[in-house]
PAGU-899656 format. One record per atom (N, C-alpha, C, CB): residue in three letters; atom name; x negated, y negated, z negated. Coordinates in steps of 0.1 Angstrom, whole numbers. Atoms other than C-alpha are relative to their C-alpha. Glycine has a CB too. Layout:
N
<residuo->ALA | atomo->CA | xx->X | yy->Y | zz->Z>;
...
This chain:
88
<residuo->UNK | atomo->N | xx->4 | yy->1 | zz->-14>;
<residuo->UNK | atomo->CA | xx->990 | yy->-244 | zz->146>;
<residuo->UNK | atomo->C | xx->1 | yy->-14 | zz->5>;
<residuo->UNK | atomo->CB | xx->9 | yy->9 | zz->9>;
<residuo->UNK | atomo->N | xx->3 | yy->14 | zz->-6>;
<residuo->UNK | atomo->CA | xx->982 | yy->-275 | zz->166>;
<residuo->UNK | atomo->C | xx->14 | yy->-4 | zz->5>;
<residuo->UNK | atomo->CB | xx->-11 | yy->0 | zz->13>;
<residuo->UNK | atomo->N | xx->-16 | yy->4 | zz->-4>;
<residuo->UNK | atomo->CA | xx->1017 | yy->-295 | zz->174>;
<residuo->UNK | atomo->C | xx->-5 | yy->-8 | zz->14>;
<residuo->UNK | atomo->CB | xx->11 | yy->-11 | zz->-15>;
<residuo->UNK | atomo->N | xx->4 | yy->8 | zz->-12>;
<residuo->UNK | atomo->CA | xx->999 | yy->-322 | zz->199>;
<residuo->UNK | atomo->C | xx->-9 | yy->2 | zz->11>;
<residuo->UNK | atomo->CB | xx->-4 | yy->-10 | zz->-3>;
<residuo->UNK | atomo->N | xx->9 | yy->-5 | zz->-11>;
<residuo->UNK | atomo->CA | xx->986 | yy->-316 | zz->234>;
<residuo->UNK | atomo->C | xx->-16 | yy->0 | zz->-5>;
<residuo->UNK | atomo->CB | xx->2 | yy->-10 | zz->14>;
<residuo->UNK | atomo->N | xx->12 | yy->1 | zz->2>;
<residuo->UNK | atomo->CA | xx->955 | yy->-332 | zz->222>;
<residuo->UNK | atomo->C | xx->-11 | yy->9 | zz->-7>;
<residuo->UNK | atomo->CB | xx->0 | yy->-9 | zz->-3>;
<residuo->UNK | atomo->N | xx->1 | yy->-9 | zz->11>;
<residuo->UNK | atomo->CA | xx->954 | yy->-309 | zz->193>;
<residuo->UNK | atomo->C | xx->-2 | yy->13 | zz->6>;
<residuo->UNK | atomo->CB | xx->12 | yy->0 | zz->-11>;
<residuo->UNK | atomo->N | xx->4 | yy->-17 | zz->-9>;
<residuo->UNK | atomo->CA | xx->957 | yy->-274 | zz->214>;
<residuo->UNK | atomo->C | xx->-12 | yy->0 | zz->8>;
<residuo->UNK | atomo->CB | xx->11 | yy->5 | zz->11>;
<residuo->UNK | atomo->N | xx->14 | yy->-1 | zz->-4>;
<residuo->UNK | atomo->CA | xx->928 | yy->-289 | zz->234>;
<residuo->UNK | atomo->C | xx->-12 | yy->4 | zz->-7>;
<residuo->UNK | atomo->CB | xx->-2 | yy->-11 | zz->4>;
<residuo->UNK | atomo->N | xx->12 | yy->2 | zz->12>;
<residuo->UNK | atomo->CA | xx->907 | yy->-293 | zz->209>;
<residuo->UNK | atomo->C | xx->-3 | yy->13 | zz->-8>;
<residuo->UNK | atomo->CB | xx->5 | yy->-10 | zz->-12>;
<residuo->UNK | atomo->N | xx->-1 | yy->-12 | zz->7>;
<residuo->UNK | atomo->CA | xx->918 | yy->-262 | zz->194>;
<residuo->UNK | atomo->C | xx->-12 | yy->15 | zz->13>;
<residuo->UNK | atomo->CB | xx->23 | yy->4 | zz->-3>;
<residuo->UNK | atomo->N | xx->1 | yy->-3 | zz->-12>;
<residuo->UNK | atomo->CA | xx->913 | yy->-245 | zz->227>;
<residuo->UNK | atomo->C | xx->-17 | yy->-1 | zz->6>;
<residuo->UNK | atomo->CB | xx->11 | yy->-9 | zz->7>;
<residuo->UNK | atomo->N | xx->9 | yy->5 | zz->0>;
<residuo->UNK | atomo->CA | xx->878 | yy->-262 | zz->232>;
<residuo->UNK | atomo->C | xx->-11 | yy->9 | zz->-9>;
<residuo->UNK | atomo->CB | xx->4 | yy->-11 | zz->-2>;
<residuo->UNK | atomo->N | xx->8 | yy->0 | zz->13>;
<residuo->UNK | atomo->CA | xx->865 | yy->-254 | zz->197>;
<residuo->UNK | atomo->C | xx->-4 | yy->15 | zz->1>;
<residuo->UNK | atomo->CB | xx->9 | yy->-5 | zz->-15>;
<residuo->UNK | atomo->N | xx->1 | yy->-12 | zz->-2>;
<residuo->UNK | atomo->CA | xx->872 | yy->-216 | zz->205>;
<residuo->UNK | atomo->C | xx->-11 | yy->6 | zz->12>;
<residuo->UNK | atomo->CB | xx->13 | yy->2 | zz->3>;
<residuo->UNK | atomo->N | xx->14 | yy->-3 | zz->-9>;
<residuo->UNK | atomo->CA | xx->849 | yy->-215 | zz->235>;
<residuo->UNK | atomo->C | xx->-15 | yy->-3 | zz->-5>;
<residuo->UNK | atomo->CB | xx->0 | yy->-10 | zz->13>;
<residuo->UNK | atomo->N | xx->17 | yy->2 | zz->7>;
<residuo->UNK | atomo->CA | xx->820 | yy->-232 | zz->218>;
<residuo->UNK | atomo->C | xx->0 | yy->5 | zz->-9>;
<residuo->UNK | atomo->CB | xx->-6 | yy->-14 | zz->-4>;
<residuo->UNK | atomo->N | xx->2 | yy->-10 | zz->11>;
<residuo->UNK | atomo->CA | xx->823 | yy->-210 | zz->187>;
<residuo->UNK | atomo->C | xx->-1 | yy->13 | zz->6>;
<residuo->UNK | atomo->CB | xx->13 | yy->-1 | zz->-11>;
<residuo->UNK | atomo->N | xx->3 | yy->-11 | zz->-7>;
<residuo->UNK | atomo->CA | xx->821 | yy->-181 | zz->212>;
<residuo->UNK | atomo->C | xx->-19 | yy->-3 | zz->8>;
<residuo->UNK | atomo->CB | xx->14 | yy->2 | zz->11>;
<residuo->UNK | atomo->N | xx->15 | yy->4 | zz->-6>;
<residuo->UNK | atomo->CA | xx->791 | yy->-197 | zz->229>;
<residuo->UNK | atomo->C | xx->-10 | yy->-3 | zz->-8>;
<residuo->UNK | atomo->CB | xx->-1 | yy->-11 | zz->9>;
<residuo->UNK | atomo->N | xx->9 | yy->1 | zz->12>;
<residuo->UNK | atomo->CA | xx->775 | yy->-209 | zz->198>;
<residuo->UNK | atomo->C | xx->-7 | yy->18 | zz->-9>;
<residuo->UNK | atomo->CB | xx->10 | yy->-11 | zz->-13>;
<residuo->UNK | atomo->N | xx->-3 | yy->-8 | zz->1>;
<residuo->UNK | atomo->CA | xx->780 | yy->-174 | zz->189>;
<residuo->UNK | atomo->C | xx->-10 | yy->11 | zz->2>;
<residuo->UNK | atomo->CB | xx->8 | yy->-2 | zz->3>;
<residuo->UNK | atomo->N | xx->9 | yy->-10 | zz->-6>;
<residuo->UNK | atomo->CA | xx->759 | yy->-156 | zz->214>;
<residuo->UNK | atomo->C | xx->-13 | yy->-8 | zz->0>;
<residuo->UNK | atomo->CB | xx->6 | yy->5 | zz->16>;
<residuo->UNK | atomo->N | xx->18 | yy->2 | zz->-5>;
<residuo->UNK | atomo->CA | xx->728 | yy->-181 | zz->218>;
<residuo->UNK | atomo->C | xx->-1 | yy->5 | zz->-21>;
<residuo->UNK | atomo->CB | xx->-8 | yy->-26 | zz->8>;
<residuo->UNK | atomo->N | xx->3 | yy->-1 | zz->13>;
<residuo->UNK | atomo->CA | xx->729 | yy->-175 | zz->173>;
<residuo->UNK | atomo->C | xx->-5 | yy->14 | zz->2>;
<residuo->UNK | atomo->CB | xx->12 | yy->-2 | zz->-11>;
<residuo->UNK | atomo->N | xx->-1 | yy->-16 | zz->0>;
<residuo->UNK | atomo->CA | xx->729 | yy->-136 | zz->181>;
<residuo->UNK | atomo->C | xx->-15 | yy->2 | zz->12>;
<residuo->UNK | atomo->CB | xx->21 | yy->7 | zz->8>;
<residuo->UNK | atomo->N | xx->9 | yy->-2 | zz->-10>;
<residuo->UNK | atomo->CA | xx->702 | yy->-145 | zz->211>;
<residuo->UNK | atomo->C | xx->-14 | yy->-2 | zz->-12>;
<residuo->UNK | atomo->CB | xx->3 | yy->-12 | zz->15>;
<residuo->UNK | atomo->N | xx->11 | yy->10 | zz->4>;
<residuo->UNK | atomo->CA | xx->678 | yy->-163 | zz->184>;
<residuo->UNK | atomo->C | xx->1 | yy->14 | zz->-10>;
<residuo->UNK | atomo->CB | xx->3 | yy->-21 | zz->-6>;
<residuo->UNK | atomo->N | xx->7 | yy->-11 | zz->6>;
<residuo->UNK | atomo->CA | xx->682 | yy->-130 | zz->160>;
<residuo->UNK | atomo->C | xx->-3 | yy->12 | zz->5>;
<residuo->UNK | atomo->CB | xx->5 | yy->4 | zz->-10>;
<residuo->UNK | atomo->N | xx->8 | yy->-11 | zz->-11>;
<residuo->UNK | atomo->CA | xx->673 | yy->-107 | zz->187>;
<residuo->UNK | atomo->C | xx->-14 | yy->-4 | zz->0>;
<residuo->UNK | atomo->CB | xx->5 | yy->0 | zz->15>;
<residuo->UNK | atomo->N | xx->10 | yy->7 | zz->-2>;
<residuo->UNK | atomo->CA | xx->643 | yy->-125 | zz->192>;
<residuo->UNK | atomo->C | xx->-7 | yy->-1 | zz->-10>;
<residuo->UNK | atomo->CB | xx->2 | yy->-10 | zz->5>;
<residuo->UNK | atomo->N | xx->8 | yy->-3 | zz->11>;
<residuo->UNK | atomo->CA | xx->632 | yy->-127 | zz->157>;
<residuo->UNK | atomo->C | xx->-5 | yy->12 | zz->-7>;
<residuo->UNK | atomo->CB | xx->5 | yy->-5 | zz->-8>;
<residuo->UNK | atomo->N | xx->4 | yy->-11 | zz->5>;
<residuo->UNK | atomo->CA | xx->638 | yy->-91 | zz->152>;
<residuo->UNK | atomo->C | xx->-9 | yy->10 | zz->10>;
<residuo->UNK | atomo->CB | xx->10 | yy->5 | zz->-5>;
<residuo->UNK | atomo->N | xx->15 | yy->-1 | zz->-6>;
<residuo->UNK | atomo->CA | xx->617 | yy->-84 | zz->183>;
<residuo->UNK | atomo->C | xx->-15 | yy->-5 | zz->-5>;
<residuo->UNK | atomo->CB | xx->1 | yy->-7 | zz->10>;
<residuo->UNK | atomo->N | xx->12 | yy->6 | zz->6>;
<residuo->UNK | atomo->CA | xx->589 | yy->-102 | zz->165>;
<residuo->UNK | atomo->C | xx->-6 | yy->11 | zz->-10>;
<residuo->UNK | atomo->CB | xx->3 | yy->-14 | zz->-8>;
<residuo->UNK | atomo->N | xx->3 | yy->-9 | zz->7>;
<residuo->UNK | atomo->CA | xx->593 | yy->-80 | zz->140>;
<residuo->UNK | atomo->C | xx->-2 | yy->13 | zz->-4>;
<residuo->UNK | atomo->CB | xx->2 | yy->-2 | zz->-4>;
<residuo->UNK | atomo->N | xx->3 | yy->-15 | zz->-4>;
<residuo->UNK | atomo->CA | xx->595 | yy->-47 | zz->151>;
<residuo->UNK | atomo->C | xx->-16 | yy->1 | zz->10>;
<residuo->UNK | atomo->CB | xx->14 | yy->5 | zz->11>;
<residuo->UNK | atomo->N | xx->12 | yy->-1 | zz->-2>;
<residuo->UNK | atomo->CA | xx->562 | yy->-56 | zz->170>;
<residuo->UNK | atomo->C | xx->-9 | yy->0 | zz->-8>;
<residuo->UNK | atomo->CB | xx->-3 | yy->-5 | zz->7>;
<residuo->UNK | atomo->N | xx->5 | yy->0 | zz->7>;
<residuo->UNK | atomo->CA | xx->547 | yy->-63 | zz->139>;
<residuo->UNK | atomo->C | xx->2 | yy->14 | zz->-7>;
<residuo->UNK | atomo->CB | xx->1 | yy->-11 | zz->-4>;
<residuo->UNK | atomo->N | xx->-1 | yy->-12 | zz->9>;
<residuo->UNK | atomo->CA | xx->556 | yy->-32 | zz->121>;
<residuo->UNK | atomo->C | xx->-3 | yy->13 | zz->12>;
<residuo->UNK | atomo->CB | xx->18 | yy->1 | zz->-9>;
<residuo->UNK | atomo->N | xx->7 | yy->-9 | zz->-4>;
<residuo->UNK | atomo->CA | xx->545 | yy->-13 | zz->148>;
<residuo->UNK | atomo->C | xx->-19 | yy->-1 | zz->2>;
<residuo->UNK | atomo->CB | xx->7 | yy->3 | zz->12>;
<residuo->UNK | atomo->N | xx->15 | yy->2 | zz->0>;
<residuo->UNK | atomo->CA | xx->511 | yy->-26 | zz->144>;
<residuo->UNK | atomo->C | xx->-13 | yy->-10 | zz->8>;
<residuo->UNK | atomo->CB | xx->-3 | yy->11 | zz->4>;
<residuo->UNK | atomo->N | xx->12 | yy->4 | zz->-7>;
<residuo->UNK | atomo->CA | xx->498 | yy->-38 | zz->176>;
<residuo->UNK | atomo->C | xx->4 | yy->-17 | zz->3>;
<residuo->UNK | atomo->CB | xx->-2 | yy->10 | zz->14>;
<residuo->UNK | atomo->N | xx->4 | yy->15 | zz->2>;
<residuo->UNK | atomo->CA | xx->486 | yy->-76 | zz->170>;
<residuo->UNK | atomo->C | xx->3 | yy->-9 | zz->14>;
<residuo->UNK | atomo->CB | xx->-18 | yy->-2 | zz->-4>;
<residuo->UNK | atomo->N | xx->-4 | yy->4 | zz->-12>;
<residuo->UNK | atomo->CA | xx->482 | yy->-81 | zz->204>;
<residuo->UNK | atomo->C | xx->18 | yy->-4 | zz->9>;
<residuo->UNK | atomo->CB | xx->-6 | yy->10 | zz->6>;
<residuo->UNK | atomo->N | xx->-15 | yy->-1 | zz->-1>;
<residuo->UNK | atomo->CA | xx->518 | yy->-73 | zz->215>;
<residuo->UNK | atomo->C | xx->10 | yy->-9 | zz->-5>;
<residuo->UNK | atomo->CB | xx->4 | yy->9 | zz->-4>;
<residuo->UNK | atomo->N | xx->-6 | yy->7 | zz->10>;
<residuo->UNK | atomo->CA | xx->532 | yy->-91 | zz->186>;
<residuo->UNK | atomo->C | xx->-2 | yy->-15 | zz->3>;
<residuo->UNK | atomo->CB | xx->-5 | yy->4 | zz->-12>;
<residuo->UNK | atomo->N | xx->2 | yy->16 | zz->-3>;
<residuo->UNK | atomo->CA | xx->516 | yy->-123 | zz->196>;
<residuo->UNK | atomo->C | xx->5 | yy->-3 | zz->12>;
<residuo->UNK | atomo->CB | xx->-16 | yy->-6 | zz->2>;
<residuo->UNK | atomo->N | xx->-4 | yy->2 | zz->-13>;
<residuo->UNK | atomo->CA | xx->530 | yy->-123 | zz->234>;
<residuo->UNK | atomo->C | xx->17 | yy->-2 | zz->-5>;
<residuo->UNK | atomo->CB | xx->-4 | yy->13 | zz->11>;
<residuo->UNK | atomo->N | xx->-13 | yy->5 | zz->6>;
<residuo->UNK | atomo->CA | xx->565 | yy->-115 | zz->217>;
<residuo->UNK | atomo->C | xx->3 | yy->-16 | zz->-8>;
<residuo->UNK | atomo->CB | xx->4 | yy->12 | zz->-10>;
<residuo->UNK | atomo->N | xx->-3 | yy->12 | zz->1>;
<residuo->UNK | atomo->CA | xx->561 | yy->-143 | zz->197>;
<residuo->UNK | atomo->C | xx->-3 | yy->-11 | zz->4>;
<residuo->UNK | atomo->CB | xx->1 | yy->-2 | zz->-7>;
<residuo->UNK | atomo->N | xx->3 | yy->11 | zz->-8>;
<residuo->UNK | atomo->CA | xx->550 | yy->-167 | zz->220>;
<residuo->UNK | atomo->C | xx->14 | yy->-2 | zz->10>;
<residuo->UNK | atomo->CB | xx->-15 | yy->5 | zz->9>;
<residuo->UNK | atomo->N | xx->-10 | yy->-5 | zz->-4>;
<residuo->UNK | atomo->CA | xx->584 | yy->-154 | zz->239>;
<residuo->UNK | atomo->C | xx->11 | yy->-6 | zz->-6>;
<residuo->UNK | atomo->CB | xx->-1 | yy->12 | zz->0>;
<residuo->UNK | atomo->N | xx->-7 | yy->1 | zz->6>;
<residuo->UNK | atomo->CA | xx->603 | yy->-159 | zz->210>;
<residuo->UNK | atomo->C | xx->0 | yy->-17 | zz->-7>;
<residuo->UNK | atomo->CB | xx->-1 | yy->11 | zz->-6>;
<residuo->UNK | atomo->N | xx->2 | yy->11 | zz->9>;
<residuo->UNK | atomo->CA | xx->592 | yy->-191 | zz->196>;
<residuo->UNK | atomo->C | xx->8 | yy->-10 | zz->15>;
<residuo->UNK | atomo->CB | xx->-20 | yy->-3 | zz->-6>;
<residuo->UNK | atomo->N | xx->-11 | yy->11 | zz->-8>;
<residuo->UNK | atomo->CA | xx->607 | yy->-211 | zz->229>;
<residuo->UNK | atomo->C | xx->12 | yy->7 | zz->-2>;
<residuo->UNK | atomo->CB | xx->-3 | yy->-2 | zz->17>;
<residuo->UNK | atomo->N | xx->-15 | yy->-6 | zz->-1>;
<residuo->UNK | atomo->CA | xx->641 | yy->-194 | zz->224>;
<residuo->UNK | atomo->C | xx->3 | yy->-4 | zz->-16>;
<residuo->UNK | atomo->CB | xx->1 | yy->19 | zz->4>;
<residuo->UNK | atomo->N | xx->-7 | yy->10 | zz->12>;
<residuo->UNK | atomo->CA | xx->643 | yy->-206 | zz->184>;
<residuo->UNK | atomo->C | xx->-3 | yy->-16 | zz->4>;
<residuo->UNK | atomo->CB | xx->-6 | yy->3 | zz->-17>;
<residuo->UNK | atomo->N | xx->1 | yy->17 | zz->-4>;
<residuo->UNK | atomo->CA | xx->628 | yy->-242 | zz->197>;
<residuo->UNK | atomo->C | xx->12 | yy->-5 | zz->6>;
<residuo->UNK | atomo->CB | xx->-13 | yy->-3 | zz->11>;
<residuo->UNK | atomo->N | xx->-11 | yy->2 | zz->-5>;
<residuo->UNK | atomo->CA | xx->658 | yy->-243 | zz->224>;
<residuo->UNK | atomo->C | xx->14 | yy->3 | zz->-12>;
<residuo->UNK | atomo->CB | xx->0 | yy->10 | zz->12>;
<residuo->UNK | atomo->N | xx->-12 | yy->1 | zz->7>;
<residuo->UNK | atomo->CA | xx->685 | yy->-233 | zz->196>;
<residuo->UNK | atomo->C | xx->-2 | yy->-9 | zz->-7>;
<residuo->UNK | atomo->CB | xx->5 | yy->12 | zz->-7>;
<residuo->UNK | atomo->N | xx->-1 | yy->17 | zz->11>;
<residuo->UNK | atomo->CA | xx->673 | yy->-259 | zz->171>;
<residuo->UNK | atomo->C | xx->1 | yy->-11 | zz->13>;
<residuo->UNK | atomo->CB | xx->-19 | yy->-5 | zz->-13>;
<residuo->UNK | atomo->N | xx->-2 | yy->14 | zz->-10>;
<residuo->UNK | atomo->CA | xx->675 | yy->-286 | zz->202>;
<residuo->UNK | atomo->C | xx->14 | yy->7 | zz->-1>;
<residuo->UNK | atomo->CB | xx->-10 | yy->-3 | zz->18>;
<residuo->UNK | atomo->N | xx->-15 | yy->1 | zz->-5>;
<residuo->UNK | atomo->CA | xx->709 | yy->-276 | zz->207>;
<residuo->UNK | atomo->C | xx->9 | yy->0 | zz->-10>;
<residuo->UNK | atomo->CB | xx->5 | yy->11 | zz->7>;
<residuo->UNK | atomo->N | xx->-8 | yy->0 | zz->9>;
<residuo->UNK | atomo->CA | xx->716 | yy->-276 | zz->171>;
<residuo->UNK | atomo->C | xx->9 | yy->9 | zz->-3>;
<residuo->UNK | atomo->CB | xx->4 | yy->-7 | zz->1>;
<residuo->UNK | atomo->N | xx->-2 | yy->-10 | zz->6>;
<residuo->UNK | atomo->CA | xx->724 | yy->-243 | zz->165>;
<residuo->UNK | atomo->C | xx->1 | yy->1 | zz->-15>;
<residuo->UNK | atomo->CB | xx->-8 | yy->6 | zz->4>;
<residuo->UNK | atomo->N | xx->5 | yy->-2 | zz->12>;
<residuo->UNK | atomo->CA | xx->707 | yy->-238 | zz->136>;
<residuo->UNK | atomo->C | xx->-9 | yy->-17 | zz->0>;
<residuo->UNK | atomo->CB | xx->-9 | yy->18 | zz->-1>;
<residuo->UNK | atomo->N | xx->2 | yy->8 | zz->6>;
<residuo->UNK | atomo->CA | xx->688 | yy->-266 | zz->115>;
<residuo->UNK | atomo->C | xx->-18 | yy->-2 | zz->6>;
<residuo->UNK | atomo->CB | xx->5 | yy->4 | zz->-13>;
<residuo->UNK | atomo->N | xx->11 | yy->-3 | zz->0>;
<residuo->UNK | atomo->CA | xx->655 | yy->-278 | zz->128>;
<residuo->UNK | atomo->C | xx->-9 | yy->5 | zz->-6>;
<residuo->UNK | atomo->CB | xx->-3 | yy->-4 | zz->1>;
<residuo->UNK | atomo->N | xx->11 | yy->-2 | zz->7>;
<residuo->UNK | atomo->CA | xx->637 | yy->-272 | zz->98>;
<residuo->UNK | atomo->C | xx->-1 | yy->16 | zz->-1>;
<residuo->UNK | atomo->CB | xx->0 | yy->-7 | zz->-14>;
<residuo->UNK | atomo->N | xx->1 | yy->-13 | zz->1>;
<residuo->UNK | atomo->CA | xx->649 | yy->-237 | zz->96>;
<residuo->UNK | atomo->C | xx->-3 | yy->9 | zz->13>;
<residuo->UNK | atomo->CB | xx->11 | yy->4 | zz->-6>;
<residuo->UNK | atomo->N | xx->8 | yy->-12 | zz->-11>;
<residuo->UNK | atomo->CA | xx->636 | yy->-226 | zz->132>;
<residuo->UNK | atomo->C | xx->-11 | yy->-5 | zz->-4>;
<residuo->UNK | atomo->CB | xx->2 | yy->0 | zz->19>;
<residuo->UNK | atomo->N | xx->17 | yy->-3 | zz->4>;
<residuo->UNK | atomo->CA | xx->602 | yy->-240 | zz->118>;
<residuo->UNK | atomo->C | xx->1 | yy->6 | zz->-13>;
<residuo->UNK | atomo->CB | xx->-10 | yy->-14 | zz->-3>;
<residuo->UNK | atomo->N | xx->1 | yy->-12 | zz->9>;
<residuo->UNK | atomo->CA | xx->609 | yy->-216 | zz->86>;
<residuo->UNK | atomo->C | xx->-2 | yy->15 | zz->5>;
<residuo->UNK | atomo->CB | xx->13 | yy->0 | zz->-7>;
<residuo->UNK | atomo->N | xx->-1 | yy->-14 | zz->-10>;
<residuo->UNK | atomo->CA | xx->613 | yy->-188 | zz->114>;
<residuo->UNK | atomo->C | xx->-15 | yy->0 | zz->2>;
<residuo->UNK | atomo->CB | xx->10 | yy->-1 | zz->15>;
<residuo->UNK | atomo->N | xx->15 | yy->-2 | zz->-6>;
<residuo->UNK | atomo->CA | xx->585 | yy->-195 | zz->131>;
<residuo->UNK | atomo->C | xx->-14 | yy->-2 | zz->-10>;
<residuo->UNK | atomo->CB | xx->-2 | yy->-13 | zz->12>;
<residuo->UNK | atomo->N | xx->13 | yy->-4 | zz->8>;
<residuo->UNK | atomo->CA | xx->561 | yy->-201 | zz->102>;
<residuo->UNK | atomo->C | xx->1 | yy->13 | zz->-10>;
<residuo->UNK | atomo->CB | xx->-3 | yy->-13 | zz->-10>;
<residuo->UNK | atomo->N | xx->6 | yy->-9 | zz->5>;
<residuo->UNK | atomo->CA | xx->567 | yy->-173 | zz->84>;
<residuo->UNK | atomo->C | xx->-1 | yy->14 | zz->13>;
<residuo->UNK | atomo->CB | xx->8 | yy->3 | zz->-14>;
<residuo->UNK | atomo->N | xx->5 | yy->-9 | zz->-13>;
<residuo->UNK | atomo->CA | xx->565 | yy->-149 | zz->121>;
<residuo->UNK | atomo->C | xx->-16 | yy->-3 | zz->-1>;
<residuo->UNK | atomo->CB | xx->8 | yy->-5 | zz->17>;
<residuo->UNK | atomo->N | xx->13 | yy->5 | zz->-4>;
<residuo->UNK | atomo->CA | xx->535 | yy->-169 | zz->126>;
<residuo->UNK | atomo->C | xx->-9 | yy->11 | zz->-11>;
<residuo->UNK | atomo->CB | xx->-3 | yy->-19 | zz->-3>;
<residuo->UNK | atomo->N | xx->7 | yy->-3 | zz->11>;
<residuo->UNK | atomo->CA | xx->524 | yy->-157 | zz->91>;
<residuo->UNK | atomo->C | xx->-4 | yy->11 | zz->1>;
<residuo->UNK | atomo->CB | xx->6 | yy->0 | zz->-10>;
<residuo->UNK | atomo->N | xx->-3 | yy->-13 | zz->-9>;
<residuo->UNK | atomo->CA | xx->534 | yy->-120 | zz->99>;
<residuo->UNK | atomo->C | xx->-11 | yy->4 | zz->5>;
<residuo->UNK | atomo->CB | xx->10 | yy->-1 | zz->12>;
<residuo->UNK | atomo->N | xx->12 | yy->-3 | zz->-8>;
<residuo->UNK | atomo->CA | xx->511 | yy->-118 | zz->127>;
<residuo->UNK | atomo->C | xx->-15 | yy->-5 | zz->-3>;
<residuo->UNK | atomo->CB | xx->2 | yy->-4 | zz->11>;
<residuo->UNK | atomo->N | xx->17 | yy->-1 | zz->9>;
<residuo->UNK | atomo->CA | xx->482 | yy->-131 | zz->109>;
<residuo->UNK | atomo->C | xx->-4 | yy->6 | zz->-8>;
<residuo->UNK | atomo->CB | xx->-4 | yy->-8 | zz->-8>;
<residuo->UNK | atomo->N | xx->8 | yy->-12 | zz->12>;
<residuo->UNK | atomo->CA | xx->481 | yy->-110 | zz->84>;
<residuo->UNK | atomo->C | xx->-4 | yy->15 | zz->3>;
<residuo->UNK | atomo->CB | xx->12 | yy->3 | zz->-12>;
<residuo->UNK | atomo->N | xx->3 | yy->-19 | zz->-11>;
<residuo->UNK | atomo->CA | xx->478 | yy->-78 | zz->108>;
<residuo->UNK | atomo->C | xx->-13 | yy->1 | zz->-3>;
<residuo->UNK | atomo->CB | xx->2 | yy->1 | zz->23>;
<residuo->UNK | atomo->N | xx->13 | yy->-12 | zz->-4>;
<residuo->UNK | atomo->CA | xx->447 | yy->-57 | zz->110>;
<residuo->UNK | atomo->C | xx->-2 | yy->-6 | zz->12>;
<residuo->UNK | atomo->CB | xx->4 | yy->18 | zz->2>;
<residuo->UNK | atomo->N | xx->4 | yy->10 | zz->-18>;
<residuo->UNK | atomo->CA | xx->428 | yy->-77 | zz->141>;
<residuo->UNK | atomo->C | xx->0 | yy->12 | zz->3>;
<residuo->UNK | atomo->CB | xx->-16 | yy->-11 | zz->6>;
């Protein structure tokens, strides 16, 4: 355990943003698996609004450094993909 004030801060600190980091990580796979339940139900249309929806909500976690830029553009290009490949 932390012996110096500074140290319990820190400790103390680290625990809020590992809770908050936490919920936007859990916000960004909601959002992907919205994408993808519109795709597996079929309709193209739908699917493109969700992920129009969804694609600012992984853009915001990679700015905040969540996750890794390159891997919200791994998200988003293979969603993108997804919905291209539908039945127009």
């Amino acid at each position: 355990m932390a012996n110096s004030a500074q140290a319990r801060k820190r400790a103390r600190q680290a625990t809020i943003a590992r809770a908050h980091n936490a919920s936007l990580r859990s916000r960004l796979r909601t959002a992907i698996k919205a994408v993808r339940k519109a795709v597996e139900a079929g309709d193209k249309a739908a699917a493109q609004q969700v992920y129009r929806s969804s694609t600012s909500i992984i853009d915001s976690i990679a700015d905040k450094r969540i996750i890794h830029k390159n891997k919200a553009a791994r998200h988003k290009s293979r969603l993108s993909a997804a919905i291209k490949s539908m039945a127009a």
